[in-house]
VOPAFI-752486 format. One record per residue (C-alpha): x, y, z; residue number from 1. Coordinates in nm, 2 decimals. Each point is the difference from the previous one (the first is absolute). Layout:
x:X&y:Y&z:Z&num:NUM
...
! end
This chain:
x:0.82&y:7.50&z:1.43&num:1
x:0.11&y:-0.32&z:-0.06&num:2
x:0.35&y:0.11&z:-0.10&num:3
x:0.02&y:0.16&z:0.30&num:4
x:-0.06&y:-0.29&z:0.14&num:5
x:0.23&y:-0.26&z:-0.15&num:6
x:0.30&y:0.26&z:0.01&num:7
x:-0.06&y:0.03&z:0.40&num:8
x:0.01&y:-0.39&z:-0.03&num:9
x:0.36&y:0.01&z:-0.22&num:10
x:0.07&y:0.21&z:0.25&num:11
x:-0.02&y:-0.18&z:0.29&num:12
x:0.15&y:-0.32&z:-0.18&num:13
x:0.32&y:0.13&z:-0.12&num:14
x:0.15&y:0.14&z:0.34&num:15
x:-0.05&y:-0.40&z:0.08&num:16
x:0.17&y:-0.06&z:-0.32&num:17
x:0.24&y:0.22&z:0.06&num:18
x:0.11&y:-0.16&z:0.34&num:19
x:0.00&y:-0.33&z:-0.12&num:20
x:0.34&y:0.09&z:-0.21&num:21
x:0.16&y:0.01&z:0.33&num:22
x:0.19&y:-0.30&z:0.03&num:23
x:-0.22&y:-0.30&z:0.20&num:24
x:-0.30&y:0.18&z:-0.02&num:25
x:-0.08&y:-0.08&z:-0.36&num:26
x:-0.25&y:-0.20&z:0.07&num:27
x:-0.21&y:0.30&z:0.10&num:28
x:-0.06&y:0.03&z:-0.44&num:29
x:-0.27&y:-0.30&z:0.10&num:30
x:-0.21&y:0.23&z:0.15&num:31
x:0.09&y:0.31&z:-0.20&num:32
x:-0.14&y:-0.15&z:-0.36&num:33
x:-0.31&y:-0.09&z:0.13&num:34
x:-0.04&y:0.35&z:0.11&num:35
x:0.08&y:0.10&z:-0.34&num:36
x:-0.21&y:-0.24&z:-0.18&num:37
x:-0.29&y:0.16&z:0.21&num:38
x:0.11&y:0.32&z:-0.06&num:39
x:0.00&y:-0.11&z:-0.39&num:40
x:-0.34&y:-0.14&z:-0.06&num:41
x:-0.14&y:0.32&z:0.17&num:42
x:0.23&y:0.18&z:-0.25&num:43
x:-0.18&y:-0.18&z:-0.27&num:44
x:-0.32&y:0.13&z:0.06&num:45
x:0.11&y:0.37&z:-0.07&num:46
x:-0.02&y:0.17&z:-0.21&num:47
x:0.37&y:0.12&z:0.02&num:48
x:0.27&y:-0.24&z:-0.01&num:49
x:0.27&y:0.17&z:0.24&num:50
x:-0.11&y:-0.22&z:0.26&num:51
x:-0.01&y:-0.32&z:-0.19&num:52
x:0.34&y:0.07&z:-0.13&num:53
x:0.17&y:0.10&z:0.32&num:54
x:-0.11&y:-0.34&z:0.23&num:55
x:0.12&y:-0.17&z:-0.32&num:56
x:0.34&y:0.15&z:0.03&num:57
x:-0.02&y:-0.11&z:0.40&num:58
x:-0.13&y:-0.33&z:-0.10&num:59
x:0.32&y:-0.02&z:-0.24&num:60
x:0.26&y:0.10&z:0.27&num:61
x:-0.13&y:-0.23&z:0.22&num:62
x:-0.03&y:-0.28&z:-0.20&num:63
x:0.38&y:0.08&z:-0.12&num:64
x:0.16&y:0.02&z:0.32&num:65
x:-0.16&y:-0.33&z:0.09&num:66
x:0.16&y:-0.14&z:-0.29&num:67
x:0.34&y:0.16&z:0.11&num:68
x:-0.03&y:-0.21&z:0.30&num:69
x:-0.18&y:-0.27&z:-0.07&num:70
x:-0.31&y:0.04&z:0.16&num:71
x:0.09&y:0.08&z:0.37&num:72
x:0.35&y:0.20&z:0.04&num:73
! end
């Protein structure tokens, strides 16, 4: 159940995530990893690891793209 949970939570980060590649909106990956750090640590308390592993890979393109533009592009 928890899964369930953390992969609905992954999935309502990375749409964010996804529109803060747009150019100027980048900052919107500040509020996507916290999502997904949520989403993790519900993820960790499963006993599958599918949604552990997919808010990681949010929390990792978010935290890249921030890096591509320096924090706010």
């Amino acid at each position: 159940m928890l899964n369930i949970v953390s992969i609905l939570i992954g999935l309502v980060a990375l749409p964010i995530a996804l529109v803060g590649f747009i150019p100027l909106l980048g900052a919107l990956n500040w509020l996507s990893i916290p999502i997904a750090i949520v989403g993790a640590v519900v993820g960790m308390f499963s006993r599958h690891q599918s949604g552990r592993n997919f808010n990681i890979f949010v929390i990792i393109v978010g935290c890249v793209r921030l890096w591509l533009g320096f924090g706010i592009l």
